[in-house]
C-alpha positions in Angstrom: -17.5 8.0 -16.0 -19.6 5.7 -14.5 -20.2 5.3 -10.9 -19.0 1.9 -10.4 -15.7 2.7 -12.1 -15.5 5.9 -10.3 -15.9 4.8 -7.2 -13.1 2.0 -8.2 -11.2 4.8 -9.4 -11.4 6.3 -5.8 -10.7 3.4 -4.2 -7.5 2.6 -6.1 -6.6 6.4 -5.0 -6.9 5.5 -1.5 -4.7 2.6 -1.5 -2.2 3.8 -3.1 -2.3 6.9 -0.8 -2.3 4.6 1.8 0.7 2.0 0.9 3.1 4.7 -0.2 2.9 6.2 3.3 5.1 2.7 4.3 8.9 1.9 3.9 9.6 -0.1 0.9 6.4 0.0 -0.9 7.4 0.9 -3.8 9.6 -2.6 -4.4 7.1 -4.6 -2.9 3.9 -3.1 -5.0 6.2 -3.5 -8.0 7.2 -7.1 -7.7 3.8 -8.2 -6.1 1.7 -6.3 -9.3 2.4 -7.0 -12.9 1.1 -3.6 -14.2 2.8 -0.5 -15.3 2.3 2.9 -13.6 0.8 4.4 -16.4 -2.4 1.9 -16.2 -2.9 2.4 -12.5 -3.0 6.1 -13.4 -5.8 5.8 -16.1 -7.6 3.3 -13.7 -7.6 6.7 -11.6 -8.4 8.9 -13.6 -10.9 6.6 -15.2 -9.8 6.6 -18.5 -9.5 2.9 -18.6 -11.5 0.3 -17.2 -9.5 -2.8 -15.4 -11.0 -6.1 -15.9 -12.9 -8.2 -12.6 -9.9 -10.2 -12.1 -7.4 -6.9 -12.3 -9.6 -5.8 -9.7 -9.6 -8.1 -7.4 -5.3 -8.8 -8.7 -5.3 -5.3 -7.3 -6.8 -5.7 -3.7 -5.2 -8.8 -2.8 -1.7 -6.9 -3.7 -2.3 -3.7 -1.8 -4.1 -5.7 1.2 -1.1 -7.5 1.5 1.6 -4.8 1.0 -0.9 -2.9 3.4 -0.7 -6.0 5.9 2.9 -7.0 5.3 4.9 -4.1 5.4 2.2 -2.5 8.1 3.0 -5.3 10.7 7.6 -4.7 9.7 6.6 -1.4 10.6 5.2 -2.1 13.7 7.4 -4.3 14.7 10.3 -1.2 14.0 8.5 0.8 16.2 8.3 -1.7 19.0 12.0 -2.6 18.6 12.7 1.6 18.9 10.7 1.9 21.3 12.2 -0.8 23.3 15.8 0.2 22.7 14.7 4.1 24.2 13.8 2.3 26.9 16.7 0.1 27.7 18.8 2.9 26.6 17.1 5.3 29.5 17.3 3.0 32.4 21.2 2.6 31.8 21.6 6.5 32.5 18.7 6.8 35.6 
C-alpha cells in the first residue's frame, strides 16, 4: 500500500472511530454520504483507492457530522446539566 493511501486509510479509520462515538450518526453519515459500507471498508483496508473528490466528499461529511451532531450533543449536556441543577435547588 502506498503511504499516501495508507495514511488516508488511517485517517478514514479515525473518523469514523470518532463520529460513531455520537447519537445518531449512523442516519446522518448515511444520508449526508452517497457510498456504501463496503467501499468505506476497502478504503480502510486499502484495497481500493477513492478518487480526490471522494476524498475530500468524505471530509466535508464527517467534519460536519463531527461538528453538527458534536455541538446537539453539547447542547444535551448543558440542558442535563441545567435540569440537575434546577432539580437540586427545589429539594435544598
Amino acid at each position: 500500500m502506498e503511504k499516501k493511501q495508507k495514511e488516508f486509510a488511517e485517517i478514514v479509520s479515525d473518523a469514523m472511530a470518532r463520529i460513531k462515538q455520537l447519537p445518531g450518526w449512523r442516519k446522518e453519515f448515511a444520508s449526508r454520504f452517497n457510498k456504501s459500507n463496503a467501499t468505506i471498508s476497502n478504503w480502510k483496508s486499502g484495497k481500493t483507492k477513492p478518487s480526490e473528490e471522494d476524498k475530500l466528499h468524505f471530509l466535508e461529511v464527517v467534519t460536519g457530522i463531527a461538528r453538527d451532531l458534536g455541538a446537539n450533543r453539547k447542547k444535551l449536556i448543558d440542558r442535563k446539566e441545567r435540569a440537575m441543577e434546577e432539580y437540586s435547588q427545589l429539594f435544598d
